[in-house]
C-alpha positions as CSV (number, residue, x, y, z in Angstrom):
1,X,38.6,-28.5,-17.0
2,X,38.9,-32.1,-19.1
3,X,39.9,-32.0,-22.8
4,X,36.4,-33.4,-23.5
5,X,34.9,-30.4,-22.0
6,X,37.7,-28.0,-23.6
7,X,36.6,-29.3,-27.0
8,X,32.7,-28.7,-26.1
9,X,33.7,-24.9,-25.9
10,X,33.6,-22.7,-29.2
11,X,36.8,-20.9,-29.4
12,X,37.5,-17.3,-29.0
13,X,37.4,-16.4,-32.7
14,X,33.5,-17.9,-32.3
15,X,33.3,-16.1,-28.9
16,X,34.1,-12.9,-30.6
17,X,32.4,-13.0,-33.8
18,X,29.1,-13.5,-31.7
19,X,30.5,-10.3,-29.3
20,X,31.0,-8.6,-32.3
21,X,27.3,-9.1,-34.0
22,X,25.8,-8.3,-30.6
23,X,27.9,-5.3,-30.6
24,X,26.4,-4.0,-34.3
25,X,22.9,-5.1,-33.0
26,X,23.3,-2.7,-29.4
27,X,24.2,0.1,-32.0
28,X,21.7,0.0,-34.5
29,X,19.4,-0.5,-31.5
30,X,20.6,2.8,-29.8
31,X,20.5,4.5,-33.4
32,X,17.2,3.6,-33.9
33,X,16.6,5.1,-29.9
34,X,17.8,8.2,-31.4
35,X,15.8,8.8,-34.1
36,X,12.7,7.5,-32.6
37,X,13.8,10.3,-29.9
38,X,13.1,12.9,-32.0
39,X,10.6,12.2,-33.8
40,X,7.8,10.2,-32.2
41,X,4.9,11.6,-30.0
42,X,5.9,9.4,-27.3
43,X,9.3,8.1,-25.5
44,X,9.9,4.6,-27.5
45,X,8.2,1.6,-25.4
46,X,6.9,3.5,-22.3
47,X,3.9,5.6,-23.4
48,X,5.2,8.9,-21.9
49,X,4.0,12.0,-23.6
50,X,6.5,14.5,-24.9
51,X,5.7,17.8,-23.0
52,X,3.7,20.3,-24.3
53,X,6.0,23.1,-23.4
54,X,9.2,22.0,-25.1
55,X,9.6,23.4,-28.8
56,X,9.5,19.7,-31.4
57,X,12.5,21.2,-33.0
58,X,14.5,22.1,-30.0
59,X,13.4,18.2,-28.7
60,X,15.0,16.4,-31.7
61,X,18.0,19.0,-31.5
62,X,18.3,17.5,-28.4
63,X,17.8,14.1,-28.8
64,X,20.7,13.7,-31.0
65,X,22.8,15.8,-28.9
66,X,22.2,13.0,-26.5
67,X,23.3,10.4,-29.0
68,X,25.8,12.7,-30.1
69,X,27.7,12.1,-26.7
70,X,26.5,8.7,-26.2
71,X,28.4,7.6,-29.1
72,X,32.0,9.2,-27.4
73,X,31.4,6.6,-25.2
74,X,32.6,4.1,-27.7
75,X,35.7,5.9,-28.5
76,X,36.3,6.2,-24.8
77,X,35.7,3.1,-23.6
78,X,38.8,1.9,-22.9
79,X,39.8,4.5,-20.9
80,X,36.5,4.4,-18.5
81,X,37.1,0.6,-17.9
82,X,38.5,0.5,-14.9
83,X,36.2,2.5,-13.4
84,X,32.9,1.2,-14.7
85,X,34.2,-3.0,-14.7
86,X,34.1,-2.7,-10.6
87,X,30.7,-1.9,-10.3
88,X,29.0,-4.3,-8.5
89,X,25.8,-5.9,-10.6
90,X,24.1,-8.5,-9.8
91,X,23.7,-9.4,-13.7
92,X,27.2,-10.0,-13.8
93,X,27.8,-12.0,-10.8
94,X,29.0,-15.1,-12.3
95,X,32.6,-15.3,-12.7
96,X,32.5,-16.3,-16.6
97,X,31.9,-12.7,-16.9
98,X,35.6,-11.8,-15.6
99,X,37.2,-15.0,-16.7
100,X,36.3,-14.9,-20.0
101,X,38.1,-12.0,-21.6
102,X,36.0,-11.4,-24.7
103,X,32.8,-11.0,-22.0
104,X,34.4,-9.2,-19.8
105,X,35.0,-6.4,-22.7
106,X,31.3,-6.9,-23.4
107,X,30.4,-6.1,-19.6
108,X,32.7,-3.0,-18.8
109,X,31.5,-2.0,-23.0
110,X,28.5,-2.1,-21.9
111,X,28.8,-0.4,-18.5
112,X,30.8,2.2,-19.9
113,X,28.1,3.0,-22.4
114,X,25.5,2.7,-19.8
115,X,27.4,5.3,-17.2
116,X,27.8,7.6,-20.2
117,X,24.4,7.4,-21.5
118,X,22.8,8.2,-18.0
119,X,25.2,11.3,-17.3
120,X,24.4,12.7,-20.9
121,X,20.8,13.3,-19.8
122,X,21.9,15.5,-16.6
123,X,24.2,17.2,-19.1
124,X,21.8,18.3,-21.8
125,X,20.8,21.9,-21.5
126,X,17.6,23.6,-21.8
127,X,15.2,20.8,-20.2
128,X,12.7,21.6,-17.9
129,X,12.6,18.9,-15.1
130,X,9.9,17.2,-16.0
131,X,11.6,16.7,-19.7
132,X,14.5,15.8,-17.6
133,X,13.1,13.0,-15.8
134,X,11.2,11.7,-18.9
135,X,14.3,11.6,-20.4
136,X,16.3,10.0,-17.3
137,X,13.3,7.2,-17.1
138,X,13.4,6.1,-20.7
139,X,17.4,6.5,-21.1
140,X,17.4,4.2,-17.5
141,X,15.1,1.7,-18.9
142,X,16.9,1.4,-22.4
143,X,20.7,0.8,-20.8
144,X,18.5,-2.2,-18.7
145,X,17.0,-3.6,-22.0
146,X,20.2,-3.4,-23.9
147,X,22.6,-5.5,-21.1
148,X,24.4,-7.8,-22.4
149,X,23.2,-10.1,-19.8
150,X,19.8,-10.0,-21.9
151,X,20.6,-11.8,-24.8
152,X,21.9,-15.2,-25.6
153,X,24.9,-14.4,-27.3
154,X,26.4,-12.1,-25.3
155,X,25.5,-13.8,-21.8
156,X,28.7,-16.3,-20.9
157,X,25.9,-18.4,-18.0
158,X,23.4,-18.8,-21.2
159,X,25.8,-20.1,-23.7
160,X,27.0,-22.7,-21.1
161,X,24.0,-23.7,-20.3
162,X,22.8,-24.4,-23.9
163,X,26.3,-26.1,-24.5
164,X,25.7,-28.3,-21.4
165,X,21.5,-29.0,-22.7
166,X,22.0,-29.1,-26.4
167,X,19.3,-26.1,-26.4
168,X,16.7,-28.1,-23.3
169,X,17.5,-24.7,-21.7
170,X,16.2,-22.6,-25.0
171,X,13.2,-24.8,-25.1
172,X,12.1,-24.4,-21.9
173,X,13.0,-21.0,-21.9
174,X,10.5,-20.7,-25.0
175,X,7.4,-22.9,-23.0
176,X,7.6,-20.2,-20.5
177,X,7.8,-17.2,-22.5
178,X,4.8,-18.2,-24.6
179,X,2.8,-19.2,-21.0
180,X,4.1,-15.4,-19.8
181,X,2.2,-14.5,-22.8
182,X,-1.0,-16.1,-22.9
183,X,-1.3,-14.9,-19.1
184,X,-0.1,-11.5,-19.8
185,X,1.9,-11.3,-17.4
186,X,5.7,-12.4,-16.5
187,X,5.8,-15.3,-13.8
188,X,7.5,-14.2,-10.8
189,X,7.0,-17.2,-8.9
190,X,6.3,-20.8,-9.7
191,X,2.2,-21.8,-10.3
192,X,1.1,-23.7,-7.6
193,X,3.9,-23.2,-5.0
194,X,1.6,-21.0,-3.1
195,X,-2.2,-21.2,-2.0
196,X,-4.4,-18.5,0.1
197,X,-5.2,-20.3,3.3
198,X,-2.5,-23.1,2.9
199,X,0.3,-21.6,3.2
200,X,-0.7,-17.4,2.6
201,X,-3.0,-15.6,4.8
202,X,-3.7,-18.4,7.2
203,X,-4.0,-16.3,10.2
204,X,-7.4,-17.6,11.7
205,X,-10.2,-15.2,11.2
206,X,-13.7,-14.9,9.8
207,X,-15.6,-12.6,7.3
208,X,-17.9,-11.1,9.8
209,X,-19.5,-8.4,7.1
210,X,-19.0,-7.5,3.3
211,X,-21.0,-5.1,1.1
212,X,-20.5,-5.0,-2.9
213,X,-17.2,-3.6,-2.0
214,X,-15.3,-5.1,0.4
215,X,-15.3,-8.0,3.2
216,X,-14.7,-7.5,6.7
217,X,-12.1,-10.1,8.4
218,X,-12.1,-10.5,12.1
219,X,-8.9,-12.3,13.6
220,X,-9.2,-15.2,16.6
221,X,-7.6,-13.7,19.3
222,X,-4.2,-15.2,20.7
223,X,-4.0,-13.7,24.0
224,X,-6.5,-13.8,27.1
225,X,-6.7,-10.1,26.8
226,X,-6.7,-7.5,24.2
227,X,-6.6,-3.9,24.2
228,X,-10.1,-2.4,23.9
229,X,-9.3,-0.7,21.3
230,X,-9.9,-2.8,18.6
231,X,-7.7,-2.0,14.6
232,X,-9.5,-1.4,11.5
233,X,-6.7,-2.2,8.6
234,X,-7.0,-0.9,5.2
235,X,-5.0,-2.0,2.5
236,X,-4.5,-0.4,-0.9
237,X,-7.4,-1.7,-3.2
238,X,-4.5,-1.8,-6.2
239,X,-3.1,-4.9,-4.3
240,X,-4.6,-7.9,-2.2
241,X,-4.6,-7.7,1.6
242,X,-2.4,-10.5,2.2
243,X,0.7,-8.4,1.7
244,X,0.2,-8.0,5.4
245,X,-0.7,-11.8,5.7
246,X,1.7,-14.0,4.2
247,X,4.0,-16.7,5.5
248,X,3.0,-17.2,9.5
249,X,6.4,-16.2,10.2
250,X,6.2,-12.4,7.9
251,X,2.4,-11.9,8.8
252,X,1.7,-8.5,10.6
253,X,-1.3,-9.4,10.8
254,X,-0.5,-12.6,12.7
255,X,1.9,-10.6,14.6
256,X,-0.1,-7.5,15.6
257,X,-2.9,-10.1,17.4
258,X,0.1,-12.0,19.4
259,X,0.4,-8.8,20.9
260,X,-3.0,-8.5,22.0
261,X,-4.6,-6.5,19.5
262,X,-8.2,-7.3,17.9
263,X,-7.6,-6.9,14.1
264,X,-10.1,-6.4,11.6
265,X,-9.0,-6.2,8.0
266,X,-11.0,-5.1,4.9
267,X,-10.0,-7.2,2.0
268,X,-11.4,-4.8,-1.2
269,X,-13.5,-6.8,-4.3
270,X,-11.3,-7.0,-7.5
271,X,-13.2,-4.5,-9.8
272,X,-16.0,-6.4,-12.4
273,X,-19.4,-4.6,-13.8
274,X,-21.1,-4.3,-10.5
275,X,-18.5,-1.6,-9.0
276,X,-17.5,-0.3,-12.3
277,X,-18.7,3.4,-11.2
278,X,-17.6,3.6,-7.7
279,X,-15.8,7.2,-7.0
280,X,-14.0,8.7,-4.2
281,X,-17.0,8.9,-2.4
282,X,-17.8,5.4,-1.8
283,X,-14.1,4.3,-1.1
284,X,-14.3,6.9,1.9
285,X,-17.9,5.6,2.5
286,X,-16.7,2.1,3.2
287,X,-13.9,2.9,5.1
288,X,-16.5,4.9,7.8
289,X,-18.9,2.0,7.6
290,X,-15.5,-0.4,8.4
291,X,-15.1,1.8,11.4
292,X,-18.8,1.8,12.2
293,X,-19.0,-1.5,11.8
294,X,-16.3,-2.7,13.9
295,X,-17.6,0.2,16.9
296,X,-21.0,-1.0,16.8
297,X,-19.9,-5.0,17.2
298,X,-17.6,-4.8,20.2
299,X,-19.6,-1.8,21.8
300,X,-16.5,0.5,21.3
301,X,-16.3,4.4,21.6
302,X,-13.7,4.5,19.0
303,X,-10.7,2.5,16.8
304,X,-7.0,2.4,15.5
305,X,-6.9,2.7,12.1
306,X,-4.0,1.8,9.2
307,X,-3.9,2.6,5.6
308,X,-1.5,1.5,3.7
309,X,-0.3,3.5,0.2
310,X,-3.4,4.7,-1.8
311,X,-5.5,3.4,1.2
312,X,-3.5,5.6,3.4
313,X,-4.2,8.5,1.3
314,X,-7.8,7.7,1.0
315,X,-8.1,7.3,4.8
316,X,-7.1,10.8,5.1
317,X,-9.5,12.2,3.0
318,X,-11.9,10.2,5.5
319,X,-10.6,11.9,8.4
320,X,-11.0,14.9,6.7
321,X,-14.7,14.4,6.4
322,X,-15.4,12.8,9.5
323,X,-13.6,16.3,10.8
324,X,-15.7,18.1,8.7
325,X,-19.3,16.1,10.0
326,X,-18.0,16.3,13.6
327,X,-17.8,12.7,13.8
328,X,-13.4,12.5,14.2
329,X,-13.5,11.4,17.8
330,X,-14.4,7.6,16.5
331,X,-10.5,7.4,15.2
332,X,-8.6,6.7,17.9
333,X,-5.5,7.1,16.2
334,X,-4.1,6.5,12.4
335,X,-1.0,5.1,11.3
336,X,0.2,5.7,7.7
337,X,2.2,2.7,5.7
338,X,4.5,4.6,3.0
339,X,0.9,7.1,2.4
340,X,1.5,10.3,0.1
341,X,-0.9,13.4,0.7
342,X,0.2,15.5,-1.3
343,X,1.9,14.4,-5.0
344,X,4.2,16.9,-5.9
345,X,7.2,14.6,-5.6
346,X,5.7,11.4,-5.5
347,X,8.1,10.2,-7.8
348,X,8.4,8.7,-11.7
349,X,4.9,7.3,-10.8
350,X,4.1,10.5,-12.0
351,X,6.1,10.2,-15.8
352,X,2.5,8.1,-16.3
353,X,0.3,11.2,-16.3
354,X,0.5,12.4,-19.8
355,X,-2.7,12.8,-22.2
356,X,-1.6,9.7,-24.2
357,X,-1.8,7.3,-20.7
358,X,-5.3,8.6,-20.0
359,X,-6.3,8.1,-23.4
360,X,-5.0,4.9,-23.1
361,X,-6.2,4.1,-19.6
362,X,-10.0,5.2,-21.1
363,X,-9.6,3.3,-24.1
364,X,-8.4,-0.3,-22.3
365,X,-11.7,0.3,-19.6
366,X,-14.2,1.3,-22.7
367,X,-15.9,-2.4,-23.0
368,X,-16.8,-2.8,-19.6
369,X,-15.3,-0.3,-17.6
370,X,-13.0,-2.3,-15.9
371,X,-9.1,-2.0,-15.8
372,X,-7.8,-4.9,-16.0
373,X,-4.8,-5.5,-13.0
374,X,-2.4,-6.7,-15.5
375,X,-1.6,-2.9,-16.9
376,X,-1.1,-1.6,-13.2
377,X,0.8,-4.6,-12.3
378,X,3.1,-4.2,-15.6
379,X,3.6,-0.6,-14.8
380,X,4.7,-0.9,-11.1
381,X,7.3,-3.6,-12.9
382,X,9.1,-0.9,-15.1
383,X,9.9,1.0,-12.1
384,X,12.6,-1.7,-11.0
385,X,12.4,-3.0,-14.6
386,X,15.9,-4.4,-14.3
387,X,15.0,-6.2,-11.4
388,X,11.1,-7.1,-11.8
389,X,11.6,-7.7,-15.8
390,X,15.0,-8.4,-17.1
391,X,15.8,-10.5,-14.4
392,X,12.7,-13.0,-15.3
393,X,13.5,-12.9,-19.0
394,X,17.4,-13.9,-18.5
395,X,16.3,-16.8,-15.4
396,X,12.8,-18.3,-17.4
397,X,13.3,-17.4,-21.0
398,X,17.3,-17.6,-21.7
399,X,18.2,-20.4,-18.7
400,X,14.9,-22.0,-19.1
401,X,14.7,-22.2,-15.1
402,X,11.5,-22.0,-13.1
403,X,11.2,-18.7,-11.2
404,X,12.2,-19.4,-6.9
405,X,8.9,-19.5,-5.1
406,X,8.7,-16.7,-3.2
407,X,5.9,-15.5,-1.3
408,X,6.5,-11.9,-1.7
409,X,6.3,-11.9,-5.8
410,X,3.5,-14.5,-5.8
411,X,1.5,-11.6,-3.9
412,X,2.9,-8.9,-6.4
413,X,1.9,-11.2,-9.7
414,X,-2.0,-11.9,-8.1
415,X,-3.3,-8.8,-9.8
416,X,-6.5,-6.7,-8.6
417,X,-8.7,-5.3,-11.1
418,X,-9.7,-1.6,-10.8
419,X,-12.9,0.5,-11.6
420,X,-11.6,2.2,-14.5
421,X,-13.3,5.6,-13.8
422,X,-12.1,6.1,-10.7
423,X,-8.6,4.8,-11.5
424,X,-8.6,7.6,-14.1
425,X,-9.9,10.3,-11.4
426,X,-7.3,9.0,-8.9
427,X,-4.6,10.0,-11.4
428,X,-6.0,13.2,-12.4
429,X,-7.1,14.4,-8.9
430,X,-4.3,13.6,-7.1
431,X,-1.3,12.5,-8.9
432,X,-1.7,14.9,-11.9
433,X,-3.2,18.1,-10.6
434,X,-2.7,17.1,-6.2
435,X,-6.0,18.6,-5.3
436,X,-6.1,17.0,-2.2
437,X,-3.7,18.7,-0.6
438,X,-5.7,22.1,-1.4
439,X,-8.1,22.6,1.2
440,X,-11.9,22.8,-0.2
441,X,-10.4,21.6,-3.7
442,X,-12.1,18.2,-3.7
443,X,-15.4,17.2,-1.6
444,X,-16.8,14.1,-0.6
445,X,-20.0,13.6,-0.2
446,X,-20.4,17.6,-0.1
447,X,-18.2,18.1,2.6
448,X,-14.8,19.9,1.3
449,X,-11.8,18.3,2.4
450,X,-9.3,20.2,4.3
451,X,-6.2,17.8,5.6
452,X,-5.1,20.5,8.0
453,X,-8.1,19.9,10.5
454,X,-7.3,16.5,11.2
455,X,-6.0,16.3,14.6
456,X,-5.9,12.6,15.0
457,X,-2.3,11.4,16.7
458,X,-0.8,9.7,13.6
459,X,2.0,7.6,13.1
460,X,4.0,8.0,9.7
461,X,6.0,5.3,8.6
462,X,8.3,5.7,5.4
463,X,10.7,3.2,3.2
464,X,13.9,4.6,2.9
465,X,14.0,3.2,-0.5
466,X,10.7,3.2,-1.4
467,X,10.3,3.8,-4.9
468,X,6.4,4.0,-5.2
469,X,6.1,6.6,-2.3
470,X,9.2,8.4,-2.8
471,X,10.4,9.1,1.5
472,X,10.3,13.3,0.7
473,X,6.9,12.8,-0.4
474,X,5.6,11.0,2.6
475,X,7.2,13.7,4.8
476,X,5.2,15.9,4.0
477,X,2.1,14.5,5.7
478,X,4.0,15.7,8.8
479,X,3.4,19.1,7.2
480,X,-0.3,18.5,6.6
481,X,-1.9,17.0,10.0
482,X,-2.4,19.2,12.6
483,X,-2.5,16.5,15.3
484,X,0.2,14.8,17.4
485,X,2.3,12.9,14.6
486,X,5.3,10.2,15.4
487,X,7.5,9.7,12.0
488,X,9.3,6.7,11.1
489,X,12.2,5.9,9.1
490,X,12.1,2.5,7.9
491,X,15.0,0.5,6.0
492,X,14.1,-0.9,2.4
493,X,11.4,0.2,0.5
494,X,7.3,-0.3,-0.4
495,X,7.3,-3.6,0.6
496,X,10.4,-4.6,2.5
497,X,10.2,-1.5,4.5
498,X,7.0,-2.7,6.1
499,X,6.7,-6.3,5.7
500,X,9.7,-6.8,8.4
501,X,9.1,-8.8,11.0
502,X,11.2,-9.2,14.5
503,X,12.2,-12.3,13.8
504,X,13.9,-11.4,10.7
505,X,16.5,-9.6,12.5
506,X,16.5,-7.6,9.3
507,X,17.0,-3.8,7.8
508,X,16.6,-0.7,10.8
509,X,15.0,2.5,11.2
510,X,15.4,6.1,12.7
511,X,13.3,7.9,14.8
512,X,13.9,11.4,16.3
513,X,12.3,12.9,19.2
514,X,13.0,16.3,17.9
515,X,11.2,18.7,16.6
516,X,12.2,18.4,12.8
517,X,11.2,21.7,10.5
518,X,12.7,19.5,7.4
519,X,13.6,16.1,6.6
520,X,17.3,16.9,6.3
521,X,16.8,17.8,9.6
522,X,15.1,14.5,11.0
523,X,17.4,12.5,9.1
524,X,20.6,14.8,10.3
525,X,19.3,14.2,14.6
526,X,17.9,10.6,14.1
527,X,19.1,7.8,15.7
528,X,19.3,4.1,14.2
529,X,18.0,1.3,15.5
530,X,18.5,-2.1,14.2
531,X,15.9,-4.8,13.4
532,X,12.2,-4.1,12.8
533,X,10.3,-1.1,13.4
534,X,6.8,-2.7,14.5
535,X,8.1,-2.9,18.3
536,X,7.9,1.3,18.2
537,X,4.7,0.8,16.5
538,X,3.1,-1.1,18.9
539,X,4.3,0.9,22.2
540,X,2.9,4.3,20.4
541,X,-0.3,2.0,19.5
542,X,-0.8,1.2,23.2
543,X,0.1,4.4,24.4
544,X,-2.4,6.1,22.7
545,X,-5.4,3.7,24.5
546,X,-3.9,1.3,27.2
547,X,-6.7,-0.3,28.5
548,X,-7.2,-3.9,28.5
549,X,-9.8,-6.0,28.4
550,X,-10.9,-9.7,28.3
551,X,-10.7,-11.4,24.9
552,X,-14.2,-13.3,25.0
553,X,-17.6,-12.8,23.5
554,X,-17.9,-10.3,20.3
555,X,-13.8,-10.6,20.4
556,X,-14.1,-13.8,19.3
557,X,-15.1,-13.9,15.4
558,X,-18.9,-15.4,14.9
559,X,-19.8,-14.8,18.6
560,X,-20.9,-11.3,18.7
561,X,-23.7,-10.0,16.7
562,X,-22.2,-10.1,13.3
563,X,-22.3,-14.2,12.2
564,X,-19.7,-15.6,10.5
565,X,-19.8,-15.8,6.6
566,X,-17.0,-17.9,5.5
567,X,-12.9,-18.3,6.7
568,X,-10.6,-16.0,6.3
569,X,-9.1,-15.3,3.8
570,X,-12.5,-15.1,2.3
571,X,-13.3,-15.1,-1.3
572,X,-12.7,-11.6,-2.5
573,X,-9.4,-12.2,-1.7
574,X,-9.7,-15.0,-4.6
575,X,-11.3,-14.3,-7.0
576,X,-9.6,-12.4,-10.1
């Protein structure tokens, strides 16, 4: 390092004096945590309800038993550095942190704390689990706010960079943060760097059909023959379709018809006033007239069929009914992406089920009935907060950089509105009270649904990571079905887990021929494979229905008797 540059640097009584006041504000922070712990009707920032069945006394006794330990932690400190300062974390990656010695007592501080913090909640006694894991959530998500790596002062990579800039960095930093604002929304990838049908969701296809609710995509074939059974794909309505359409090279899509599959893909409408009042009924409704549809073009007895998440679990509530009409034998088969039946342990999805998030929920969709995708979209971001939140604010608001383009978190910020009524019964139904999982607790269309009589041979794929359908929820739809079922292991989680092409060469996943009463048991007699999982996909797919056919006529979008409407990716897909 030059003497010009050695001058440019504050010197370590600066260092620490700004260490020191970052220190005071991480305490009075945590204090304040404390108090508001015991006192509000709510956890502070995430709108979790404080559970009926805990006594308000007993709750603030132990709130500030919780802060009571927490606060050892700073006595201790010293002693626990060692341990805690070798954690890998990607927020403290760049070597300032270690060099520097005043940061690197900020980092293991502050990891210390955090570690102590965390185990302080599995300590407290006299918590039922769900106060446990309301506490666990909101203790998780304040040790991620309060990083050092979250504030200028007390982040070594900032305070270069606004040496080096003069403040540029702060400035810029401050254009994006108020853009991030007046979108509502933090940017997760750059505007502009991606377009639908440039350079996302360019497999060639046409809309072939659409109702109010969804469009109907057929996909140019690639191969001079295709299996007769043609795939009807659901994707969840929270999310656009493309997530199984993106880059050429991650496309499943793209991918499924280079192996000689027809595809058809319902792309759902972003909620506005004309679909405001949909229900259960009419999701399942459209997902037989998809089938129907498709059956009736290319003079087919049956289909394949995928739903992904909260597609997935709506398709078997369809199955269900179709079981229940007599109508089943037009499924050829079903394949579950990361799909939860039954909501038991479906995860901290579930720590946004109190009275005060309906409320809420009812309150935001009063005007027009309409949930806006923003609130969904922000929610699903506090789950990986540190990752989907922090590490926006420290990149775009503190280093003034412009997010990576990246094709995966330009699909997760291109939000979906929802019907606000049926987002609410959804919730309730499900999540909150898992009726569906009771035969004859829920109907549809007057037919009571009873999982257990569906017999169709399933495929059930799970992320092992996957933090939106926990893997031990999605299990148990091998405990559900009644028909032939092949489950899946896959590497990663929601997204990674089954966006994972071949070509990647990424992740793995475990399968196990063996019966398997448990999932300890599956896991304990499965065997790894590396790579993707969509090869075993597609030998069970043709498995079930070999036969081949010749890939002309209604195979080819626009040339059967549904016309073309317009290019895939259509405009549902676009419009917000």
């Amino acid at each position: 390092m030059t003497d010009d540059n050695t001058k440019s640097i504050p010197g370590i009584e600066d260092w620490q004096h700004w260490a020191l006041v970052m220190a005071r504000a991480n305490e009075m922070i945590m204090e304040a945590w404390a108090e508001n712990l015991g006192k509000a009707k709510t956890m502070p920032g995430f709108g979790l309800s404080q559970p009926a069945s805990n006594d308000p006394m007993q709750w603030m006794a132990q709130g500030a038993e919780a802060w009571s330990k927490g606060l050892e932690a700073w006595s201790q400190m010293l002693g626990q550095f060692a341990a805690a300062g070798e954690a890998k974390d990607r927020r403290f990656g760049s070597p300032e942190w270690k060099e520097n010695p005043i940061f690197d007592t900020v980092r293991q501080g502050y990891l210390a704390i955090s570690d102590k913090l965390l185990g302080t909640v599995e300590e407290i006694d006299g918590l039922d689990e769900e106060a446990r894991n309301r506490l666990r959530f909101a203790t998780r998500g304040f040790v991620e706010a309060m990083s050092p790596a979250n504030f200028a002062a007390t982040n070594p990579e900032v305070m270069k960079r606004t040496l080096e800039t003069k403040g540029e960095n702060l400035l810029s930093g401050l254009k994006n943060m108020l853009g991030d604002i007046t979108r509502g929304q933090v940017t997760q990838s750059p505007e502009g760097a991606f377009e639908l049908g440039r350079n996302l969701a360019t497999t060639p296809g046409k809309v072939v059909f659409e109702t109010d609710l969804f469009q109907l995509i057929q996909y140019a074939p690639t191969t001079d023959e295709v299996l007769e059974t043609p795939l009807v794909i659901f994707p969840p309505w929270i999310n656009r379709f493309y997530i199984l359409d993106l880059t050429p090279e991650k496309s499943f899509v793209k991918w499924a018809v280079d192996q000689g599959v027809t595809v058809f893909m319902v792309s759902w409408k972003s909620a506005d006033e004309s679909i405001r009042d949909v229900t259960m009924d009419d999701y399942v409704g459209a997902q037989e007239r998809a089938v129907d549809t498709v059956k009736d073009l290319l003079g087919v007895d049956a289909v394949h069929t995928i739903g992904y998440c909260v597609a997935g679990t709506t398709l078997a509530a369809t199955l269900a009914y179709l079981a229940g009409k007599g109508r089943a034998n037009k499924v050829k088969s079903v394949t579950f992406f990361t799909a939860q039946v039954d909501f038991e342990d479906a995860g901290d999805l579930k720590l946004f089920l109190g009275d005060d998030t309906f409320a809420t929920l009812k309150q935001l969709t009063a005007e027009n009935g309409i949930l806006d995708g923003r609130v969904m979209a922000a929610t699903f971001n506090l789950l990986r907060g540190r990752d989907l939140i922090w590490n926006y604010v420290v990149n775009n608001y503190l280093m003034g950089n412009d997010p990576t383009p990246f094709d995966l978190l330009h699909w997760n910020g291109d939000v979906t509105n929802l019907p606000g009524q049926w987002h609410r019964d959804y919730l309730m139904r499900l999540y909150r009270e898992n009726l569906l999982v009771k035969p004859g607790a829920i109907s549809v269309k007057g037919v009571p649904i009873d999982l257990t009589t569906i017999k169709t041979p399933a495929y059930i794929q799970a992320g092992k990571e996957d933090h939106i359908a926990p893997l031990k929820s999605v299990w148990k739809l091998t405990k559900v079905l009644s028909g032939p079922k092949r489950f899946l292991l896959a590497g990663s989680g929601h997204i990674a887990g089954v966006v994972n092409p071949p070509s990647a060469g990424k992740y793995q996943y475990w399968t196990n021929d063996a019966p398997a009463a448990t999932l300890d048991e599956f896991i304990a007699g499965a065997t790894e494979t590396k790579g993707s999982w969509w090869p075993d996909w597609i030998g069970w797919l043709r498995d079930q229905a070999p036969k081949m056919v010749k890939a002309d006529g209604a195979r080819i979008p626009g040339k059967g008797k549904l016309k073309a409407i317009e290019d895939a990716p259509g405009r549902y897909v676009k419009t917000r």
